[in-house]
C-alpha positions, 0 to 999 in steps of 0.5 A: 455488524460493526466492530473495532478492527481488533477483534477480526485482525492483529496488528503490528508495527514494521521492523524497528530500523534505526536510521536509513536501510542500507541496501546489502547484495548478499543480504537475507531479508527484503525490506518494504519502503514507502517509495515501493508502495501505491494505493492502486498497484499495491507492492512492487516486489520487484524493486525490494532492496535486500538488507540485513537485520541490524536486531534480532529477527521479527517474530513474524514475517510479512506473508500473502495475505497481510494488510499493509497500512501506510501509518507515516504522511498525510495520506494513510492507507493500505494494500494486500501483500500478494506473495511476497518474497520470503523473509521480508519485512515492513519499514517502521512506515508501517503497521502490518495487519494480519485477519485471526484465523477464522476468515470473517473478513477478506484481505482484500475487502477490510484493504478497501474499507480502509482506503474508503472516505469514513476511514479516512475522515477518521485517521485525517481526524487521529492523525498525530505529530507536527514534523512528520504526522502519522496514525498510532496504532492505538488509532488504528486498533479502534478503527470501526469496520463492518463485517457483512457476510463473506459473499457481500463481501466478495459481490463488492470486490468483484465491483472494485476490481472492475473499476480497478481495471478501468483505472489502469486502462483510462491511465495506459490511454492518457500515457499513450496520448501524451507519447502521441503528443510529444512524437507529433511536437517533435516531429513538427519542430524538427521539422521546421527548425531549419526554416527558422530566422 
């Protein structure tokens, strides 16, 4: 029930960039940088910037369905890419994971295997460098995943997008009370500034 994420996914590394992504308007391809990516809201396709390729292009681009892993800092994890632009690419942040054609796994299940305390123990434990530490692929390859039937695996998601949407309530009700907090303050301290001595 258990195999190495190798034998159910390809992986490879983002677009090899040398230095900065220089944002081009009239660019061809969309390139994905850690500042659009959250573990709970996956991808913000909409703040994407455009660029061109400084090499030759990717033999493969980023498509729906693709696991993005998060190799660089202190916090490795992954999202489901859901209908990216076309022509778009990873940062070499990342390593793009791509399930082999037969379908053992979900997208979105190996997603949430990754992002669950055995993996992260594991890549905490792996995790390389002194500047900037980082998961190798090598790491990553050798990753233990378990594979259960694709309806076990669907009765699980159904159970984490449940409490995916009780997350985005609880934080819409706690930002809408801090707006509460800060109209009530400004309200009371307007209201009582002329009294001051």
């Amino acid at each position: 029930m258990f195999c190495r994420l190798t034998r159910v996914a390809t992986i490879h590394a983002g677009y090899p960039f040398r230095g900065k992504i220089i944002e081009k308007s009239d660019g061809c391809v969309h390139a994905v940088q850690m500042k659009q990516v959250e573990r709970l809201h996956g991808i913000r396709w909409d703040d994407l910037v455009l660029t061109d390729l400084p090499g030759r292009e990717p033999s493969r681009w980023l498509e729906s369905g693709d696991v993005v892993f998060v190799a660089r800092g202190m916090k490795n994890y992954a999202v489901v890419a859901d209908n990216p632009p076309a022509k778009t690419v990873l940062s070499p942040h990342f390593f793009q994971i791509r399930l082999r054609k037969k379908p053992e796994m979900l997208p979105e299940f190996l997603t949430w295997q990754i992002n669950q305390s055995p993996a992260q123990k594991y890549f905490a434990q792996s995790a390389e460098g002194s500047a900037v530490v980082g998961v190798r692929k090598g790491i990553l390859e050798e990753l233990e995943v378990i594979c259960p039937p694709l309806l076990e695996q669907e009765k699980v998601m159904q159970a984490v997008h449940c409490w995916i949407e009780q997350q985005q309530v609880i934080q819409a009700m706690s930002d809408n009370h801090q707006k509460l907090m800060a109209g009530i303050a400004s309200y009371v301290f307007n209201k009582n500034s002329g009294e001051l001595q």
